[in-house]
Each structure stands twice: as structure tokens, then as C-alpha cells.
Backbone bond lengths (Angstrom), bond angles and torsions (degrees), N, CA, C in turn:
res aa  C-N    CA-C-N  psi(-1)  N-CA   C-N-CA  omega(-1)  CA-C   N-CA-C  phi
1 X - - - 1.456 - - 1.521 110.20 -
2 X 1.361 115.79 128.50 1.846 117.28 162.18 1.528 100.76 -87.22
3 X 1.311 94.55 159.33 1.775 137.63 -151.60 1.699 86.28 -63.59
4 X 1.402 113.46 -34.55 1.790 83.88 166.55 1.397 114.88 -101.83
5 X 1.186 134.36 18.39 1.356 111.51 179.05 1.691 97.18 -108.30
6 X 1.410 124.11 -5.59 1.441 124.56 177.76 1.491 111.45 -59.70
7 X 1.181 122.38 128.84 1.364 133.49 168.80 1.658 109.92 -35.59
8 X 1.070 129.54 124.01 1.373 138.51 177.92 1.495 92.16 -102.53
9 X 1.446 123.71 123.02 1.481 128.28 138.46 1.624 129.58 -78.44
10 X 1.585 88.51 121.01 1.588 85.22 -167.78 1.941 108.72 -68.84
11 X 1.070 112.86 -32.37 1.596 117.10 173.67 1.558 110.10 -59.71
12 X 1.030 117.30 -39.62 1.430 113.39 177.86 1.444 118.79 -85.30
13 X 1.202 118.68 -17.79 1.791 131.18 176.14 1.626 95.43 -73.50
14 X 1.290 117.27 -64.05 1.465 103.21 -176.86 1.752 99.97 -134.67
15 X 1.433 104.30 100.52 1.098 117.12 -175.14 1.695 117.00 -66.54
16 X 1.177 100.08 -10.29 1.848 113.43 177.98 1.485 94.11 -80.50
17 X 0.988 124.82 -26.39 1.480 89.07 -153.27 1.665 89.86 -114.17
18 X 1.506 111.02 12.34 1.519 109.79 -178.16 2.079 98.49 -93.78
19 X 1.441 91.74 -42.82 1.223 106.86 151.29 1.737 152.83 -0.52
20 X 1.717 74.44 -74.71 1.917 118.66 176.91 1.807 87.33 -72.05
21 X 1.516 120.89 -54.94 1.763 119.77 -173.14 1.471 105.70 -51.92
22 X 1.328 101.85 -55.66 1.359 106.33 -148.38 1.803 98.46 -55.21
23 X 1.173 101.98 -36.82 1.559 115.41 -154.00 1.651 86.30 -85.19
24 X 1.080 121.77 -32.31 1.602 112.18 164.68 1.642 122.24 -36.68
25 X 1.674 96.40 -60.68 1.313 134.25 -155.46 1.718 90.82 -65.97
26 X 1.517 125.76 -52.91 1.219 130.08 -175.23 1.835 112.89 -47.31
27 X 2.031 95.98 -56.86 1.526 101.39 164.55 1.622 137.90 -38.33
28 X 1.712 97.15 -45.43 1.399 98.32 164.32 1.342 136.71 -95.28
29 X 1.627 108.02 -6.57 1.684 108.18 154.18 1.936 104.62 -48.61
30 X 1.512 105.23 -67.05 1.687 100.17 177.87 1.145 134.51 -76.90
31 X 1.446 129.51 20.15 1.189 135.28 131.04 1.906 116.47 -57.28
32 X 1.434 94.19 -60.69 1.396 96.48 -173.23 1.875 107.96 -58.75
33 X 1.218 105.62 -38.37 1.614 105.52 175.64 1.701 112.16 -74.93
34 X 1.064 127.08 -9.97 1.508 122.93 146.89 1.158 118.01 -87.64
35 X 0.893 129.70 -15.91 1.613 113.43 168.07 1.613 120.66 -100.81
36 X 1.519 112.52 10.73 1.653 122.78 137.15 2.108 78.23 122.93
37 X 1.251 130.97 -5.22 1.034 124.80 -167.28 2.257 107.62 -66.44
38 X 1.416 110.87 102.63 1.430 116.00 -157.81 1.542 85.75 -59.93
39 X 1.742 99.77 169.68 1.408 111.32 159.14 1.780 127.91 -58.82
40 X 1.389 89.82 -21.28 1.424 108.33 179.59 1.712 120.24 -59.38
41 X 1.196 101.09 -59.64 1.821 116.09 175.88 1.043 97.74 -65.98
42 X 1.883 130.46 -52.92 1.167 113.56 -152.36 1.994 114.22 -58.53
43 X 1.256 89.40 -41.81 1.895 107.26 179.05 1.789 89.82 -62.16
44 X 1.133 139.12 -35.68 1.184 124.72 -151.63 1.570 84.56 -89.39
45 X 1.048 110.60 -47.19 1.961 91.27 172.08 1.410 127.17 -57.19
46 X 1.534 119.26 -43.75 1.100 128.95 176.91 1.680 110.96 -62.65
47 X 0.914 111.12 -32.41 1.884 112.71 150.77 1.340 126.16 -49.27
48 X 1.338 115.56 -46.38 1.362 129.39 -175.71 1.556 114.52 -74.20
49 X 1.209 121.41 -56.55 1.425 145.87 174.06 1.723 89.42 -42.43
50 X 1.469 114.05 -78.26 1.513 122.03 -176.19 1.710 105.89 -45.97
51 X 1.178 127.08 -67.62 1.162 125.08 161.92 1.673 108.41 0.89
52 X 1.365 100.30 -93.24 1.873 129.91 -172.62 1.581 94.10 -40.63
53 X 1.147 120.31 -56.68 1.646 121.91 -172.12 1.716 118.00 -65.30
54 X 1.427 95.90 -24.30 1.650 105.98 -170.24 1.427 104.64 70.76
55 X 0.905 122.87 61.76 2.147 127.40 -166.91 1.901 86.21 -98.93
56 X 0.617 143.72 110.28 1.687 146.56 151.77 1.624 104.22 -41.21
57 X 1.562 82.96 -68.03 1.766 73.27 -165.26 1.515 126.91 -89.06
58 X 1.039 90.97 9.12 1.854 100.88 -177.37 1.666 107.46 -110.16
59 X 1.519 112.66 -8.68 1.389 130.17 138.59 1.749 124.78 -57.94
60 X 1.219 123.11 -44.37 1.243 146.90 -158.47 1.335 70.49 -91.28
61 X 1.331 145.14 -104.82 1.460 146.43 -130.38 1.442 107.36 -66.36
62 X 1.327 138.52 -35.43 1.359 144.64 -167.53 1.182 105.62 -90.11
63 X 1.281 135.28 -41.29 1.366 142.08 164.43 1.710 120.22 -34.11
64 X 1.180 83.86 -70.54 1.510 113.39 163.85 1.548 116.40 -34.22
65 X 1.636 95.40 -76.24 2.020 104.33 162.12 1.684 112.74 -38.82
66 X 1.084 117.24 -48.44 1.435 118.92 -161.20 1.349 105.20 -71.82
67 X 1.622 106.69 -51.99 1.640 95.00 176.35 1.623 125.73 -51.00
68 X 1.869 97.89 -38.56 1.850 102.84 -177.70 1.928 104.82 -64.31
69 X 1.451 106.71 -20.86 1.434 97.09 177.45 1.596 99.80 -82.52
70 X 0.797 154.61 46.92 1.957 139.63 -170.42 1.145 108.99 49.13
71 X 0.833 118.87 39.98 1.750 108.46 166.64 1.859 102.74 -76.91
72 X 1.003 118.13 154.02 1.722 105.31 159.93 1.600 97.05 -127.28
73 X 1.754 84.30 159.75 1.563 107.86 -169.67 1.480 116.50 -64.01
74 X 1.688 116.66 -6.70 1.458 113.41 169.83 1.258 100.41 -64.49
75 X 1.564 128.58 -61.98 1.431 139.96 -164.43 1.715 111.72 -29.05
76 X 1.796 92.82 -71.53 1.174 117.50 173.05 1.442 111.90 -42.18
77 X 1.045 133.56 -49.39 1.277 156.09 -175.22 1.383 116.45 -41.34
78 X 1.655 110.17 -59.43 1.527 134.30 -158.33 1.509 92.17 -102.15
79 X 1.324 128.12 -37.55 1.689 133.72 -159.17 1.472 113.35 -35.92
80 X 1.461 125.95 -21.06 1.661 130.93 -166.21 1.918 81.96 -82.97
81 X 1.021 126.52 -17.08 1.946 131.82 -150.04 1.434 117.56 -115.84
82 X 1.737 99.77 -19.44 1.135 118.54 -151.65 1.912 116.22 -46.25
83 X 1.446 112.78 -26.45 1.044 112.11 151.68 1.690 142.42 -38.27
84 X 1.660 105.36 -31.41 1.510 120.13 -160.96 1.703 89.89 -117.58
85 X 1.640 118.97 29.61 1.167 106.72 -178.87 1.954 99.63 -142.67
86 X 1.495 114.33 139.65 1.426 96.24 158.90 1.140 131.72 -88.60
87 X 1.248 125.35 34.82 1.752 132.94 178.92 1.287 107.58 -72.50
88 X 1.399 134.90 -11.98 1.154 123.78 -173.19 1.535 113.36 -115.16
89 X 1.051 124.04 172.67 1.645 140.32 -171.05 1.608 96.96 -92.37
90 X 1.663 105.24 159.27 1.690 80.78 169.21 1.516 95.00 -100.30
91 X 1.515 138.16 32.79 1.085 126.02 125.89 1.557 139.07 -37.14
92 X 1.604 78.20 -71.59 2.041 85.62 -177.66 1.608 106.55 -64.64
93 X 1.751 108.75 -23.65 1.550 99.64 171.85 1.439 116.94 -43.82
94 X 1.118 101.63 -73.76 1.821 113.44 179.46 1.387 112.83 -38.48
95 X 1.541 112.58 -30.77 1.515 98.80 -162.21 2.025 89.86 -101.62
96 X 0.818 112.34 1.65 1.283 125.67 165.52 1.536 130.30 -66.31
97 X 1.536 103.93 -49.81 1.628 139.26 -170.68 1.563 87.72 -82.36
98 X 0.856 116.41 -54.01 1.593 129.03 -158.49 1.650 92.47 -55.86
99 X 1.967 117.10 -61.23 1.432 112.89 -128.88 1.959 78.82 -94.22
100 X 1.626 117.81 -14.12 1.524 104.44 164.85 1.588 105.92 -77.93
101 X 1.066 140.76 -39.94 1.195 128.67 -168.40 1.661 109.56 -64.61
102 X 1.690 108.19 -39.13 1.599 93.66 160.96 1.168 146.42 -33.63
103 X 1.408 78.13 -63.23 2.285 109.90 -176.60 1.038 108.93 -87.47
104 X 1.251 138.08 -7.48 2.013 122.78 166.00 2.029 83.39 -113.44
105 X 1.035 146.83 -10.02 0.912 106.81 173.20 2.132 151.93 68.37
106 X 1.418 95.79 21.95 1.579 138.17 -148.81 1.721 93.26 -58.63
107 X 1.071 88.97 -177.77 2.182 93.51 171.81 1.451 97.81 -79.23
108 X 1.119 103.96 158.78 1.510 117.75 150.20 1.045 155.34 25.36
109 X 1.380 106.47 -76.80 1.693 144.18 -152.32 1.679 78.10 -97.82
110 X 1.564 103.83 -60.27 1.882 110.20 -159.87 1.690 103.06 -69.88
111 X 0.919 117.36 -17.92 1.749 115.49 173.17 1.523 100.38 -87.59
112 X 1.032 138.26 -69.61 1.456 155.68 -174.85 1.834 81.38 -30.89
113 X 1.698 116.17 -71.77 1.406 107.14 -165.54 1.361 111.76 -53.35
114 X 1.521 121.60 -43.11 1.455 129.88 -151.61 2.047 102.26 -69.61
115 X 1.669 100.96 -32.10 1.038 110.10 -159.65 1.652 90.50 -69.70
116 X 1.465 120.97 -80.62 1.541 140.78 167.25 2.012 93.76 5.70
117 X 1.275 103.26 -81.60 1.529 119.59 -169.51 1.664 102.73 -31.32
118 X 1.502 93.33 -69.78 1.956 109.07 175.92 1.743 98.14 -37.41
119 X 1.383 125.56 -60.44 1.441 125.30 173.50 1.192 112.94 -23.18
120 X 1.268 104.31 -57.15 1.894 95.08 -137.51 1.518 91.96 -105.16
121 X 1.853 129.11 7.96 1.376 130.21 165.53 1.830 106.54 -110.40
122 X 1.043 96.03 0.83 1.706 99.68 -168.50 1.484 110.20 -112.06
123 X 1.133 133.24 163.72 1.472 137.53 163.02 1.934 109.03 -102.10
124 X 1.207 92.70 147.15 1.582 87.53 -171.62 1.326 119.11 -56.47
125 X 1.678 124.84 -20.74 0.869 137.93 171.69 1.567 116.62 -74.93
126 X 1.724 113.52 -30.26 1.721 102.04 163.78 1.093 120.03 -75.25
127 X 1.614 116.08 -35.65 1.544 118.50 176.77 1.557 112.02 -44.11
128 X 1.613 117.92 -55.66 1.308 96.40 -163.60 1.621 111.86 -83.35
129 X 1.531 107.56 2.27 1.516 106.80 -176.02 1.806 95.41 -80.14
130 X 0.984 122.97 -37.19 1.227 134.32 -150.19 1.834 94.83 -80.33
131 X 1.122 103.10 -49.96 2.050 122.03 170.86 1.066 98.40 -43.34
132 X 1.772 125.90 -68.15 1.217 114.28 -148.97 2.046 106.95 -78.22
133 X 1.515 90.12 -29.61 1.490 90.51 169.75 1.508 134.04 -48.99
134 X 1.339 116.88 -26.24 1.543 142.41 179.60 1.641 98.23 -75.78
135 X 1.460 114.37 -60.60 1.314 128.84 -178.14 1.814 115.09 -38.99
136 X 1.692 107.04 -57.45 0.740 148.98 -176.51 1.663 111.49 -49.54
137 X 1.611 100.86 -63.02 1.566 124.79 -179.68 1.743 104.60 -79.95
138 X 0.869 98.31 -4.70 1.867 88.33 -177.61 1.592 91.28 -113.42
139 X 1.139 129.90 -29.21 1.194 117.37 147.70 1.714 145.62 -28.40
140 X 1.680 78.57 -63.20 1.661 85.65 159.67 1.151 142.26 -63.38
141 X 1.433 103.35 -46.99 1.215 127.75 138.79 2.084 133.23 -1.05
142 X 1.091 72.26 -57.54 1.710 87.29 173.90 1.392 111.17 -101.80
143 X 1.104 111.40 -30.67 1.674 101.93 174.37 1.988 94.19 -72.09
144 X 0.969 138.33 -33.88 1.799 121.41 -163.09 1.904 88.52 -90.36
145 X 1.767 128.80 -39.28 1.731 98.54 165.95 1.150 119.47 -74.71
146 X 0.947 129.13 -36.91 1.305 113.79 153.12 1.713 145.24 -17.65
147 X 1.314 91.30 -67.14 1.490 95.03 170.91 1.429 100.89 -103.10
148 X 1.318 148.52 71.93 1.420 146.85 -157.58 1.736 113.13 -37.12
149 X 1.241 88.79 63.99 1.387 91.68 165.36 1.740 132.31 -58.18
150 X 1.702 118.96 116.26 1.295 106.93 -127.03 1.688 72.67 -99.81
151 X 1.567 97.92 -176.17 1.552 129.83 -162.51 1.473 97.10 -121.09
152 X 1.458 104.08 107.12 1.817 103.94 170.29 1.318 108.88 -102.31
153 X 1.665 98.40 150.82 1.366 96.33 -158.82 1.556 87.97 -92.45
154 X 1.774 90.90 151.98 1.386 102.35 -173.47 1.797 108.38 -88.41
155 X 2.010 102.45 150.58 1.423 105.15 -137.68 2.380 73.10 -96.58
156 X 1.538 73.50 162.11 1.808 93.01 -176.63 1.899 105.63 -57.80
């Protein structure tokens, strides 16, 4: 590889300001855990979000989290569907609707609905924990395609 086609890491180029995220990212894990949002959903969003983005490795790492929180591998499994399935609460629905309506970003009408739903299953205090979490995760998101942060395969 020449010096421009080498993978640049943006966390390691300016580690302050990967830093400034990370330490974001910590704030809004405990937002969402004060406002009753379990470790469980939260990884199950951060799955979902990664999902929509195609993130490899922020797939690989959250996955992982979700299972050590109880997640089971049906969940994980069905989550791209999760609509056409009753495995979910219409909790995690809302907080579901919500963290796609963030990260794809739709017209109008389809945010306006997605948002309403998140309302009337959410507390104002999960909504915005749950918002900034999307915000947050699509963030990351782009900083690991971005710098192709690679996927090691895990050892036996």
C-alpha cells in the first residue's frame, strides 16, 4: 500500500477528539441507564443502528455486548425483521422505530409517525436517552467505516 491508500485511523490521528466521543458515548450509556433504559435494549439498539450503517466492527463488538447482557441469539437473529416478529415489547418497538427513524432518516410524515409511536411507549426521559444514543452510535459508526476498522477473528 502507498501512504495514501493506507487506512488512516481517525481515533489514532487525533486521539483528543476520539477521546471527547468516547467520553460522550460513556455520558449517554448513563443517561440511558437513568432513565431505566437496561443494558439489554441499549446493545440491542446499538445492533440495529450498526446493522442500517453496515459498521462490521461495531457489529462484531455490540453483538457480543448484547449477548453477555441476555440478549439471545433468536433476538439477534430476527432484529433486521423485528417488525414481522412478536419477540419484542412495544417498548423496544418504539425505541426501535425511533433509533431507525434517526439513522435512515425518512421524509416527514414517516419520522413525525415513527416519532409519535416512540411518544406514547417512551417517557420523555427515554426518548431523549434513546435519541441521543442513535446520534451517538451512528457517530461511531462512521468514525470505525471510515477508518476501516478491521474485525479479528475471534481465537478458539
Amino acid at each position: 500500500m502507498t501512504r495514501t491508500t493506507e487506512h488512516l485511523y481517525l481515533d489514532k490521528q487525533h486521539p483528543t477528539l476520539w477521546k471527547a466521543m468516547s467520553a460522550l458515548g460513556l455520558q449517554v450509556q448513563g443517561a440511558a441507564e437513568e432513565a431505566g433504559i437496561g443494558s439489554g435494549l441499549l446493545e440491542l439498539l446499538n445492533v440495529r443502528i450498526s446493522q442500517i450503517n453496515g459498521c462490521a466492527y461495531c457489529l462484531d463488538l455490540h453483538v457480543r455486548k448484547a449477548s453477555e447482557a441476555g440478549e439471545t441469539a433468536q433476538r439477534l437473529a430476527v432484529l433486521p425483521a423485528w417488525r414481522d416478529t412478536a419477540l419484542f415489547t412495544d417498548r423496544e418497538r418504539a425505541a426501535l422505530a425511533l433509533v431507525e427513524s434517526i439513522t435512515e432518516l425518512p421524509d416527514q410524515q414517516s419520522r413525525e409517525r415513527e416519532e409519535a409511536f416512540a411518544r406514547e411507549c417512551l417517557s420523555a426521559e427515554e426518548y431523549s436517552a434513546v435519541s441521543w444514543l442513535a446520534v451517538t452510535m451512528n457517530a461511531f459508526n462512521r468514525v470505525s467505516i471510515t477508518s476501516h476498522h478491521p474485525v479479528r477473528r475471534n481465537r478458539p
